[in-house]
VOTIDREN-673290 format. One line per field, with one value per residue (C-alpha): residue in one letter; z, x, y; residue number from 1. Coordinates in steps of 0.001 Angstrom, whole numbers. Layout:
N
res <- (a,...);
zz <- (Z,...);
xx <- (X,...);
yy <- (Y,...);
n <- (NUM,...);
end
This chain:
368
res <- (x,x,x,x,x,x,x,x,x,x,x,x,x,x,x,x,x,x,x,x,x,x,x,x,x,x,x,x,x,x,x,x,x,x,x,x,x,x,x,x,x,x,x,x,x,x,x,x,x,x,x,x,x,x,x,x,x,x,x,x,x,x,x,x,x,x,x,x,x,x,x,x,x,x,x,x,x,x,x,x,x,x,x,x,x,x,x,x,x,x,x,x,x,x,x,x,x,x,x,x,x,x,x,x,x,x,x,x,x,x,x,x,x,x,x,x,x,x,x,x,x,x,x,x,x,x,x,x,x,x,x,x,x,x,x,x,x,x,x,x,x,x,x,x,x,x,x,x,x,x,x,x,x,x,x,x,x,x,x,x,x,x,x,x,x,x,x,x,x,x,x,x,x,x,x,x,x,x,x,x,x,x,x,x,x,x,x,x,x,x,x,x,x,x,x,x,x,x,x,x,x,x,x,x,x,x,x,x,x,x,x,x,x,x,x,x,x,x,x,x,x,x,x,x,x,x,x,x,x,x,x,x,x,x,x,x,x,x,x,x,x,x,x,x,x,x,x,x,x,x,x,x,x,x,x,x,x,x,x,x,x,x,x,x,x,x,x,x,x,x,x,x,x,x,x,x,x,x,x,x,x,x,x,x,x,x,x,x,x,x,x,x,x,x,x,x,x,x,x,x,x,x,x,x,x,x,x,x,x,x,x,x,x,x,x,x,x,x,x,x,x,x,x,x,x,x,x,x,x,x,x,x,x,x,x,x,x,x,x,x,x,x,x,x,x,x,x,x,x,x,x,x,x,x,x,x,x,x,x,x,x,x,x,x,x,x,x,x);
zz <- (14965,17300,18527,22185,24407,26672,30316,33133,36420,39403,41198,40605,41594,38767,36039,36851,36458,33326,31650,32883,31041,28280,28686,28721,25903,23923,24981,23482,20458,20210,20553,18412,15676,15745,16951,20206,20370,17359,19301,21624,23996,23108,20217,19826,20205,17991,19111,16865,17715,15970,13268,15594,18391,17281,18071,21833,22555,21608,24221,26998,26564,26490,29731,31839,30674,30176,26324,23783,20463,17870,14299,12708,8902,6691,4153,1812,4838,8266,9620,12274,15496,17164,21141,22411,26082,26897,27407,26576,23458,20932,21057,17665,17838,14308,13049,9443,6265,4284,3993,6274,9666,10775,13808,14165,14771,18094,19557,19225,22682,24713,26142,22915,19854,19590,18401,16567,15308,18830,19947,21555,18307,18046,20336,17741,19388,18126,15530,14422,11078,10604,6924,8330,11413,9196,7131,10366,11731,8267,8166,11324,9931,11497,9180,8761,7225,4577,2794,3431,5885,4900,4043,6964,6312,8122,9061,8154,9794,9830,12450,12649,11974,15595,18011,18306,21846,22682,19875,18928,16756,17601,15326,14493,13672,12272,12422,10377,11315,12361,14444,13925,11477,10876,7899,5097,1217,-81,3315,3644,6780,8898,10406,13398,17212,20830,23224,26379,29194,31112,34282,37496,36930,33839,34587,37313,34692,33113,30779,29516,32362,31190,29195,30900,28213,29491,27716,28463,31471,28629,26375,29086,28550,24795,25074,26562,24979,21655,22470,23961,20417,18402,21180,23620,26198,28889,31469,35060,37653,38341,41169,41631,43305,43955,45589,42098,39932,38222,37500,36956,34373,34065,30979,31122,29031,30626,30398,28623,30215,29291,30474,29005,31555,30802,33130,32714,34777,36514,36375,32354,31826,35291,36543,35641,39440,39811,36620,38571,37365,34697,33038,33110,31532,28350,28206,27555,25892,24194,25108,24845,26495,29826,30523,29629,33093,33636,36464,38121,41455,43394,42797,45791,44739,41250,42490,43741,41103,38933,40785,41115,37551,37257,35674,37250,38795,39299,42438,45715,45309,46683,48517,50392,50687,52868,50259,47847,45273,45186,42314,41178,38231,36333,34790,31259,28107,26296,23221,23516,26725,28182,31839,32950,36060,37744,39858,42006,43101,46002,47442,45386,44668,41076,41152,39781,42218,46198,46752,48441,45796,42264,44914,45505,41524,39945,42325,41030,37694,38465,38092,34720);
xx <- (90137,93128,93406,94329,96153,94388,95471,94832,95881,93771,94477,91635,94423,96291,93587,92153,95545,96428,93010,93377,96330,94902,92190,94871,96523,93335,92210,95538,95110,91478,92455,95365,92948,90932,88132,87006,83776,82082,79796,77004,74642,72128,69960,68284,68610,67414,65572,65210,62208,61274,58547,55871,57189,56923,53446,53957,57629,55757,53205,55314,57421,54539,53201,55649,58114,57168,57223,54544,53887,54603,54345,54997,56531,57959,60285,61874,64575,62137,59388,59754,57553,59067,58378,59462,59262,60097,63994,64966,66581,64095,63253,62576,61533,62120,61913,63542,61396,64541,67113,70232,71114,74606,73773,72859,75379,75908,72508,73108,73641,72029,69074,68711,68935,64914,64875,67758,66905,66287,68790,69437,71440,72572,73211,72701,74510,74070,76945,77600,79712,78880,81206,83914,83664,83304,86344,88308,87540,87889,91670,92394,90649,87467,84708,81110,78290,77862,80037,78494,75728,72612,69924,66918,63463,65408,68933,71855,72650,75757,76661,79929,79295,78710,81449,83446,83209,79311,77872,76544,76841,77816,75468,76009,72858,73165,69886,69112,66696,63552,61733,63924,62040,63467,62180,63685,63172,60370,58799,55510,53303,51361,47878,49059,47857,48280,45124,47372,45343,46620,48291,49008,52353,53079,53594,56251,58758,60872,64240,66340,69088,71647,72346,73627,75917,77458,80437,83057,85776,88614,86710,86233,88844,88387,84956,85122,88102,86467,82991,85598,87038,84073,82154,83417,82656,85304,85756,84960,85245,84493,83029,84329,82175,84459,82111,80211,83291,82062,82878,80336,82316,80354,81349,79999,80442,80208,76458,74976,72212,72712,75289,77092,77364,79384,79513,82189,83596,86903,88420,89099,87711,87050,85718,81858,81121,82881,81526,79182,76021,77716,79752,76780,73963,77389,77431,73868,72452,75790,77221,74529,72682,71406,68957,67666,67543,64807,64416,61603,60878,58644,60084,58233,54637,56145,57565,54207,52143,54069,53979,50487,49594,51837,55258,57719,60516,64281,64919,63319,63673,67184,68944,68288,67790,70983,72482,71590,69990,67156,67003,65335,65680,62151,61929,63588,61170,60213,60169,62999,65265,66132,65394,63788,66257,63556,65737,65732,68225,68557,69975,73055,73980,75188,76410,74414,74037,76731,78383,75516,73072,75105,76029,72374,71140,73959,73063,69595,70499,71372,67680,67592);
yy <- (60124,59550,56009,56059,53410,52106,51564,48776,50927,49840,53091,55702,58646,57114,56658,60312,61692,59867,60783,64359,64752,63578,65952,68517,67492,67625,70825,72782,70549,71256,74960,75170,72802,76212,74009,76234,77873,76347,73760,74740,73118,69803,70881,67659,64029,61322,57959,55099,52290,49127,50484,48847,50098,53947,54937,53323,55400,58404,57579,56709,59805,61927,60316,60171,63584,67205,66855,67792,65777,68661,67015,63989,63291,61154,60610,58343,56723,57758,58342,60787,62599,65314,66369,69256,70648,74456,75047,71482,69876,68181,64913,62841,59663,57584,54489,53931,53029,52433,49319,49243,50380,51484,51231,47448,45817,47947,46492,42391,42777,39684,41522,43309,41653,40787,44529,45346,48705,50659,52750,56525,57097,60846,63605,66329,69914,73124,74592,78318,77439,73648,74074,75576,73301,69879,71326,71356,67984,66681,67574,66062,62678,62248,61303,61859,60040,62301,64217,67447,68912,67135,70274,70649,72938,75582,74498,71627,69102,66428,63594,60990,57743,55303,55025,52225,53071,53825,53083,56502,59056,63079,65253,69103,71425,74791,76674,79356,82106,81270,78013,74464,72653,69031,68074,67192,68145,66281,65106,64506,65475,62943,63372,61711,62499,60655,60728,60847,61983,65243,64031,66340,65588,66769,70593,69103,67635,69677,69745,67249,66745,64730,61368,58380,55999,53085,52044,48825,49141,49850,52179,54585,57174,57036,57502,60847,61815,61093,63035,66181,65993,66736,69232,72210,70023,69239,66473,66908,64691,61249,59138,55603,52854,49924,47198,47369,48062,51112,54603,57495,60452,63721,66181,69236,72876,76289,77866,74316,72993,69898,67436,64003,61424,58068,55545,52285,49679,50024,46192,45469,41873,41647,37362,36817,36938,40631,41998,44487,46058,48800,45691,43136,45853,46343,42523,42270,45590,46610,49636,52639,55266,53527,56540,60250,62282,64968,67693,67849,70481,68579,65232,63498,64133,63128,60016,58758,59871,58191,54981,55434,55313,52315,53267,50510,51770,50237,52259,54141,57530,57972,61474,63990,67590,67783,65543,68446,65814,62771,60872,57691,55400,54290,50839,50467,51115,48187,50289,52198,50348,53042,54273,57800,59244,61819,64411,67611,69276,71723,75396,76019,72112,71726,67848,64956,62518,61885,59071,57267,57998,56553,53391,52649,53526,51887,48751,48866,48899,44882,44076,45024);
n <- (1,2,3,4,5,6,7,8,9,10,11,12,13,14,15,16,17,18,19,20,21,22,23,24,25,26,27,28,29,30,31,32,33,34,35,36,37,38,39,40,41,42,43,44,45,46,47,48,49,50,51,52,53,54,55,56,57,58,59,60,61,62,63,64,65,66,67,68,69,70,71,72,73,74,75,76,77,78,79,80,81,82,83,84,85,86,87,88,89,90,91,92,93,94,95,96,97,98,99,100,101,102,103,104,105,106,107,108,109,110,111,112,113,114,115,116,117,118,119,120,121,122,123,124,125,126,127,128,129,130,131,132,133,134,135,136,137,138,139,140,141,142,143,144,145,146,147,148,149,150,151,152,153,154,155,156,157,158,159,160,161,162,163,164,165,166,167,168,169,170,171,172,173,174,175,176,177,178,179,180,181,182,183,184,185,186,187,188,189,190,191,192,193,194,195,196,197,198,199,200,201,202,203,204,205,206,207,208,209,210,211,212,213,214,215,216,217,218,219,220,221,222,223,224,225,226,227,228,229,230,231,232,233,234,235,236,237,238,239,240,241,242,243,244,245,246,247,248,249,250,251,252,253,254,255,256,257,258,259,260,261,262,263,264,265,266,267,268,269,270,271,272,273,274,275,276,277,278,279,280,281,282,283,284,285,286,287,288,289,290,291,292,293,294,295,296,297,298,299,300,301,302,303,304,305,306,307,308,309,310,311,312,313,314,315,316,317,318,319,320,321,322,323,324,325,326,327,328,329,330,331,332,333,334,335,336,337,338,339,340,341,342,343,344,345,346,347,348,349,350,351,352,353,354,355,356,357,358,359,360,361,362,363,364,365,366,367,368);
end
């Protein structure tokens, strides 16, 4: 993959028009490449606990998301449960069974080393000729972890090996016909099941949002240059909040649901005092996905039943319905660190959060 020069600009005007003509650049390469069209929306992402930590994930998600326990397997390397919730991408939630971890040296963060194997590792999107795709990415260098697509129950599957930059790993699914079906050749099924009461709330939360990643001030552009390279997804804008010295990026692809958000400092090695919230959580968790965002339509009754049955929260439940959006940031997981956004959005706004609103959750992410 293309190794690309970093810049120190303190102008926003002049960092957004250097990175969108990189953008450009990419898009006629990706194009001429023969690379357009091939990728599709989120198909699935994959979640990787501490072995003891598995069992309690699984609960939490099923708690406090709209997702359903499905199954849950093993294999030689995992042990795997898959959620699902209608119109979203799959969930699985694994912890490996197997010896080494490519991953692991991307959480010795500070705040994270006491469990080394938990990550958001893979964003796995959907591919409609994952051969002639990984032939094409192949020639222009980038490698995978496998030489070819690893075989599924009812698909194939491939993903890159972690980013320099965030740590993680693109994946590429290619269904065949019928239901997805993750498992593997030889897997074995568990008689596993969660006794998580039904709560009000449930039938409130819906889809998979987006994916905050946090990534260091100077990694920034590469990071979303690097995720446009192996996706159809393109930049689109980007909100700067000084005071905290951070920068919320939001790529998005035409008729996807889903939505890549990457969020960096602006100053590069910026004084310990001026560091900001974004800059302090890379320092201590490594850069990573800070949280998973899910819609919900009635996000105030939400917001206090959640409270109510005692999820912690980072943040009041910030925005507006003139503001088009309210959001609010949950506590971080124990099990899997990462945060639950809840938001709503209203009449015909399409953004993901105002001004006001990524000041105020980006300041709350200090208390983590």
């Amino acid at each position: 993959m293309n190794t690309l020069r970093m810049h120190t600009e303190n102008s926003p005007e002049e960092k957004d028009r250097l990175l969108r003509g990189r953008v450009q650049h990419l898009l006629e390469t990706r194009r001429a490449s023969g690379l357009e069209g091939f990728t599709g929306d989120l198909s699935f992402v994959i979640l990787n606990t501490e072995p003891g930590n598995q069992r309690d994930a699984v609960v939490e998600l099923l708690r406090y998301t709209g997702y359903a326990f499905v199954e849950a397997f093993e294999d030689d390397q995992y042990r795997t449960c898959v959620l699902k919730c209608r119109e979203s991408a799959d969930l699985l939630v694994r912890c490996r069974l197997g010896q080494g971890n490519p991953f692991r040296p991307f959480n010795r963060g500070n705040k994270s080393g006491h469990i080394p194997d938990t990550r958001l590792e893979t964003l796995v999107f959907s591919c409609t000729d994952l051969n002639r795709y990984c032939a094409l990415q192949q020639k222009r260098g980038v490698t995978f972890m496998t030489e070819r697509p690893v075989k599924l129950a009812s698909g194939h599957f491939i993903q890159t090996p972690p980013s320099a930059y965030t740590g993680n790993s693109i994946g590429l699914v290619e269904w065949s016909s019928g239901p997805e079906n993750y498992r593997s050749p030889g897997s074995r099924p568990l008689d596993w099941c969660f006794d998580v009461p039904s709560a009000p709330w449930k039938n409130k939360l819906g889809i998979l949002d987006h994916i905050a990643t946090r990534v260091k001030a100077e990694h920034r552009d590469p990071a979303i240059l690097e995720f446009m390279e192996l996706t159809d997804y393109h930049f689109e804008f980007a909100i700067y909040v000084p005071d905290l010295n951070s920068i919320t990026n939001v790529a998005r692809r035409a008729g996807a649901r889903f939505a890549q958000v990457f969020t960096s400092g602006i100053a590069v090695n910026p004084p310990q005092d001026a560091m900001g919230p974004t800059e302090m959580f890379v320092q201590n968790y490594g850069a990573r996905a800070h949280h998973m965002a899910f819609l919900t339509e009635d996000i105030e009754a939400t917001d206090r039943a959640l409270r109510a049955d005692g999820l912690g929260f980072l943040s009041d439940l910030v925005g507006s319905e003139s503001d088009g959006i309210k959001q609010s940031f949950s506590a971080p997981s124990p099990n899997t660190l990462l945060v639950n956004e809840y938001i709503k959005r209203y009449g015909n706004f399409d953004g993901f959060f105002t001004q006001h609103n990524v000041t105020q959750l980006t300041l709350a992410t200090a208390k983590q």
